[in-house]
N, C-alpha and C positions, 0 to 999 in steps of 0.2 A: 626747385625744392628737392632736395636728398629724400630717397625713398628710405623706409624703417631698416628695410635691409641694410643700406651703406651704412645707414649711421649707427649701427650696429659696428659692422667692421669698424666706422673710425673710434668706436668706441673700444676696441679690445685692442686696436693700435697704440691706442693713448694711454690706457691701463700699463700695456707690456711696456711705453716708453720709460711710464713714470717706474715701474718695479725695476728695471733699468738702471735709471737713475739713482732710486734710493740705494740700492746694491751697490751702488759707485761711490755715492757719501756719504754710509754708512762707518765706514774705517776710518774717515776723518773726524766724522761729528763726535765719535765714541772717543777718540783719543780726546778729544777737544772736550768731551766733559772731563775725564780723567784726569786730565790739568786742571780744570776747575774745583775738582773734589777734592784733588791734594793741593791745589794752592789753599783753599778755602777751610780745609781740614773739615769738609763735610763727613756727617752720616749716613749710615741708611735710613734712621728719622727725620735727620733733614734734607733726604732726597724725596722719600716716599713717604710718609707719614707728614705731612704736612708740617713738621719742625716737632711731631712730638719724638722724645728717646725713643729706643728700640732699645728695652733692657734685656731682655733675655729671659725674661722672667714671664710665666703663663697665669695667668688672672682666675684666681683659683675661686669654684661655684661656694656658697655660702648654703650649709646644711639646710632643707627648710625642714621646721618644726614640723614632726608628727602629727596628724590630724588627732583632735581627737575624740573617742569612738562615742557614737550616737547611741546605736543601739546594738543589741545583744538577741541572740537565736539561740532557740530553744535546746541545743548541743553544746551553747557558750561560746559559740562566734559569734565575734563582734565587724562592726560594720561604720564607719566614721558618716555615710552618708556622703559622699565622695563618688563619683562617675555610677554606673549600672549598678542599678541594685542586685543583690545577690539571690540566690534560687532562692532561699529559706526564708526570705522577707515573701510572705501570702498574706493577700490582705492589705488592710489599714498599718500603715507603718509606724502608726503612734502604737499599734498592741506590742514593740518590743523596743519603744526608745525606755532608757539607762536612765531611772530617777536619781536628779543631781545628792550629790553629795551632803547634807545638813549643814 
């Protein structure tokens, strides 16, 4: 039975053989796609993206709508009720929610 040590070493033996290797057919594999992508008239989407295009083009965020404001402080900030409340909200927060509209 190989003690942890050896098999340790045959373990960095065989790491360095294969890193080796790959460095040796790395220059053929690559030509050998390069045929492949100009025979095929591939892309970059249908190399890497799974067959979707690759336009060029960046997937623009969609505005979101303004909350809109709950309540109002006694200075006329307003406040949508949205993350930490604000200093000027003491108290009961129904004594400064904004009576709807008629």
């Amino acid at each position: 039975m190989s003690s942890h040590k050896e098999l340790l070493e045959k373990k960095a033996e065989l790491e360095a053989q294969i890193e080796q290797r790959l460095a040796e057919e790395r220059p053929g594999d690559l030509e050998t796609v390069r045929e492949l992508v100009a025979k095929h008239r591939f892309n970059g989407g249908d190399v890497f993206c799974g067959g979707m295009p690759i336009t060029g083009t960046i997937a623009v965020k969609t505005k979101r709508k303004s909350a809109t404001i709950k309540y109002r402080g006694p200075n006329g900030e307003t406040w949508s009720g949205r993350g930490r409340s604000p200093a000027w909200i003491v108290g009961d927060k129904a004594d400064y929610v904004i009576s709807p509209a008629p």
